[in-house]
C-alpha positions as CSV (number, residue, x, y, z in Angstrom):
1,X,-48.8,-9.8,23.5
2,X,-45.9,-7.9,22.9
3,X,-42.7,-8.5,21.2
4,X,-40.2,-10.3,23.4
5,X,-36.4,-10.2,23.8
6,X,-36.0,-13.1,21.8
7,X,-38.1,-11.6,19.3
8,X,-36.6,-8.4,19.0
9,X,-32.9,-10.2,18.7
10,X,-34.3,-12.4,15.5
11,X,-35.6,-9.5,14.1
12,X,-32.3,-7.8,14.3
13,X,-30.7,-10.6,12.8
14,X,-33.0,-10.7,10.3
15,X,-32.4,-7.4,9.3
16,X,-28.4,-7.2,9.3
17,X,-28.9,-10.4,7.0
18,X,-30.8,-8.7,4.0
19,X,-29.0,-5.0,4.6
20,X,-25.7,-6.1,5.7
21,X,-23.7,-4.1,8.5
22,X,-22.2,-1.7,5.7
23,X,-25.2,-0.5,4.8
24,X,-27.6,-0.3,8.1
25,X,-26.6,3.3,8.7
26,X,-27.9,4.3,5.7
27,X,-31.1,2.2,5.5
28,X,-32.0,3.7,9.1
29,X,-31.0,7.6,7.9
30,X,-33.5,7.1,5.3
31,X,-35.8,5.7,7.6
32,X,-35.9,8.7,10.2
33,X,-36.2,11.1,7.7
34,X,-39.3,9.6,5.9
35,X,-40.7,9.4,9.6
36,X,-39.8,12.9,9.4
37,X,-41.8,13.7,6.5
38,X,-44.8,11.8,7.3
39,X,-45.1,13.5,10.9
40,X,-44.5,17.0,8.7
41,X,-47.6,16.1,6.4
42,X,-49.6,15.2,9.4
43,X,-49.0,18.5,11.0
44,X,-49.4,20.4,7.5
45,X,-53.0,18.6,6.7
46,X,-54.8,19.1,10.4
47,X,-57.2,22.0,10.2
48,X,-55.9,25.7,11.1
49,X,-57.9,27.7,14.0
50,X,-59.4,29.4,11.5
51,X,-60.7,26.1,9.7
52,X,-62.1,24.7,12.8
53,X,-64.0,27.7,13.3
54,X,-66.3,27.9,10.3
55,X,-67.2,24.2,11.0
């Protein structure tokens, strides 16, 4: 039940619609780099070896 071509292409459309081409670059730089900082926070709030070991 994945998405298909056809989907993919309307969603594309869809999204060059409401950001416009201008301003695509930008919307998907700000994207990667709050992908960026979630991952970072992910890695930051897992236990440390020592953590694990007193548990």
């Amino acid at each position: 039940m994945g998405l298909s071509f056809g989907h993919l292409a309307l969603l594309v459309l869809v999204v060059l619609v409401v950001f416009g081409v201008g301003k695509l670059p930008q919307v998907m730089g700000d994207l990667g780099k709050g992908i960026r900082a979630f991952k970072a926070g992910l890695k930051d709030a897992e236990p440390s070896e020592d953590e694990k070991d007193k548990v």
